[in-house]
N, C-alpha and C positions, 0 to 999 in steps of 0.2 A: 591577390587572386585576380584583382580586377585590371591590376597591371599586366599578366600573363597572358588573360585574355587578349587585349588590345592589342599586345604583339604577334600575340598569333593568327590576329585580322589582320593586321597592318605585314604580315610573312606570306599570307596564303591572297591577298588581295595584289602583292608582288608575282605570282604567279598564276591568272587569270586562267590560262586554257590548261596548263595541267589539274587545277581545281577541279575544271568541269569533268576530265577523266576520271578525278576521284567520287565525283558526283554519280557518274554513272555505274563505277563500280560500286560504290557501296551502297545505292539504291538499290542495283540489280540483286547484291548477295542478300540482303535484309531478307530478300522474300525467303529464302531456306536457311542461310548461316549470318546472322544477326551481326554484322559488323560494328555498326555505329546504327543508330534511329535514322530509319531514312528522312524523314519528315524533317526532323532535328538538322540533318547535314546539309537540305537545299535550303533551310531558313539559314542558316552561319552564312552559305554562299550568298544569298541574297541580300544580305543586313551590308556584307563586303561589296558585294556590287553600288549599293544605294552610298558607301561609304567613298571609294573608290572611284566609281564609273566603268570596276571592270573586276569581272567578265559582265558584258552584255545581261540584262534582263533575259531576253529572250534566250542568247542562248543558255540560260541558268535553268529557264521553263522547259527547253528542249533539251536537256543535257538531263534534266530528271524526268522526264515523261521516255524519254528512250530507255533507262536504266530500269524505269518500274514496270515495263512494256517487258522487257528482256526478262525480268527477276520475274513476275506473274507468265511470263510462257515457259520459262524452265521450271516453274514448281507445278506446273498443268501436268505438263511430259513427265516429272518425276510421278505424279500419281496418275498418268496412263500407263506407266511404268508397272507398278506395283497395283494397278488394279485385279489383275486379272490372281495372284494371289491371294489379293487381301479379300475379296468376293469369295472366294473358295475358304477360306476360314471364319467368316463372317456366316459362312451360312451350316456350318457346324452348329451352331446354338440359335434356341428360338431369339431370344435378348438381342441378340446384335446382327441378326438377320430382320427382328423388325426396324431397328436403328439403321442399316442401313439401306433398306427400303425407304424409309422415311427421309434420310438424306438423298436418295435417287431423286423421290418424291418432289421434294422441295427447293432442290438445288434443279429440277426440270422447269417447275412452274414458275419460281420465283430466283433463278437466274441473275436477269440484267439487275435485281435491286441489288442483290448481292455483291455480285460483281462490282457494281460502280461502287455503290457503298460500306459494303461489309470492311472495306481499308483505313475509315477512319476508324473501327473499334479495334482495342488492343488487339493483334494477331490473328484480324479478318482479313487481312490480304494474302498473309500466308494459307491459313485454313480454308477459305475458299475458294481459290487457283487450285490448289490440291485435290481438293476436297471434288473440284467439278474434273478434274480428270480421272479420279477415283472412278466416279459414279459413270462416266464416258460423257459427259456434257460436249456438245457436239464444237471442236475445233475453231470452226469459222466463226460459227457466234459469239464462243467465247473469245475472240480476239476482236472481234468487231465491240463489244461491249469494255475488252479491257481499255482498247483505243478511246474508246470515249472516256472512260474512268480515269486513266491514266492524264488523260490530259486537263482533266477539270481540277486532279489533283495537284498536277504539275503548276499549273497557274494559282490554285489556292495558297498553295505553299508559299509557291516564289512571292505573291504577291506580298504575303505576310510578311514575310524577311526582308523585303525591299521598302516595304511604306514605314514597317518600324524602325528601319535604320536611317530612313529618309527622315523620321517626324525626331528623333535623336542624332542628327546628323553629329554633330561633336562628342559624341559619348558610343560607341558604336555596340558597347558593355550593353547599355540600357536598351538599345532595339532587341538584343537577342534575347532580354530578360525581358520583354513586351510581351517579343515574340512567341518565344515558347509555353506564356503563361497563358497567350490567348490559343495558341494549338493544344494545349494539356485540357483547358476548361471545354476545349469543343468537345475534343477525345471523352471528356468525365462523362457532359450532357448526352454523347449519342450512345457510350454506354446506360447510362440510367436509365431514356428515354427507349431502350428497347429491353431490359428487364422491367421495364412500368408497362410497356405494351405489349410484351411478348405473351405469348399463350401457351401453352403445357408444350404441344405437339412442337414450338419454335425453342423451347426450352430444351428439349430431348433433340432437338438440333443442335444446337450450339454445343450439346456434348460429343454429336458424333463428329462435328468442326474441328472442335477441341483437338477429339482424340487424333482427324485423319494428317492436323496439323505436325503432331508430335510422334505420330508411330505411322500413319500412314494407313490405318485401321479403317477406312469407311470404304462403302465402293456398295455397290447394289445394283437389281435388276426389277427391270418392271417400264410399266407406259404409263406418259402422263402428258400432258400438255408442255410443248417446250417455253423457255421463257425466254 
């Protein structure tokens, strides 16, 4: 296995700028048709860079910060898409007319946290992209906030891939098994760490997340402070 691997560093580190094309696309579809783990794909390219000397760091940073930039504004559009139906059936029932008030609600006030962060918890960059076009979360902000997200991402990642393939330079197996142990144990901790501090009202969010993730189910009306 650990043979297979190393060849297929030593195949895809052979070609450097088609990589970063695969980088971008399979960043970008993650956010609605799950290809490969985005996260997972810019670490492999980075462990090869640190392995190699190519592709570039930087452009491995900007090769996935453009793809997650692209993949979070086409899953917005897809739920300003479908907001203006899924609001119209949502408000048939008391249940999921207060759920998704309360997703209006919260995705108004508490926005930029989400946006920046809600992408390290499993299938918070899908549900929340969605989720804030659902609800109409105003355009501009939202990509001013995903720019920033995006790019803090794009550097966390790369950096990870590239320092553990640099700290196992001869073994380029063992950076990605660093790698991805130390990206899985963040992922564990920021889930735990927001079902340990979450509160009823963020709990009965993350199910309307959930749902506007997978069906496209949330969207709501109402005023609130923007975030």
């Amino acid at each position: 296995m650990f043979d297979t691997v190393d060849a297929a560093l030593a195949t895809v580190a052979g070609s450097p700028w088609v990589l970063l094309v695969v980088v971008v696309v399979v960043v970008a579809a993650d956010a609605l048709v799950p290809l490969a783990p985005s996260e997972s794909t810019v670490i492999a390219v980075a462990v090869a860079s640190a392995a190699s000397g190519h592709p570039p760091l930087v452009a491995v940073v900007v090769a996935a910060a453009l793809g997650a930039y692209g993949g979070d504004r086409l899953a917005y559009g897809v739920g300003r898409w479908c907001g203006p139906a899924m609001t119209a059936r949502l408000q048939r029932r008391r249940r999921t007319r207060a759920m998704a008030e309360l997703a209006h609600r919260v995705m108004h006030r508490r926005g930029r946290t989400l946006i920046v962060f809600g992408r390290y918890l499993p299938g918070g960059r899908s549900a929340t992209a969605v989720t804030a076009g659902l609800v109409g979360y105003p355009l501009g902000r939202f990509q001013r906030f995903t720019a920033l997200a995006v790019t803090i991402w794009a550097v966390w990642a790369a950096l990870l891939g590239y320092g553990s393939g640099a700290l196992f330079g001869g073994n380029p197996t063992l950076g990605l098994a660093l790698a991805y142990t130390v990206a899985a144990t963040v992922a564990v901790v920021a889930g735990l760490a927001r079902r340990l501090g979450g509160s009823p009202a963020r709990g009965r969010l993350g199910r309307v997340l959930r749902t506007g993730r997978s069906t496209g189910r949330a969207g709501g009306s109402g005023t609130s402070r923007p975030g």
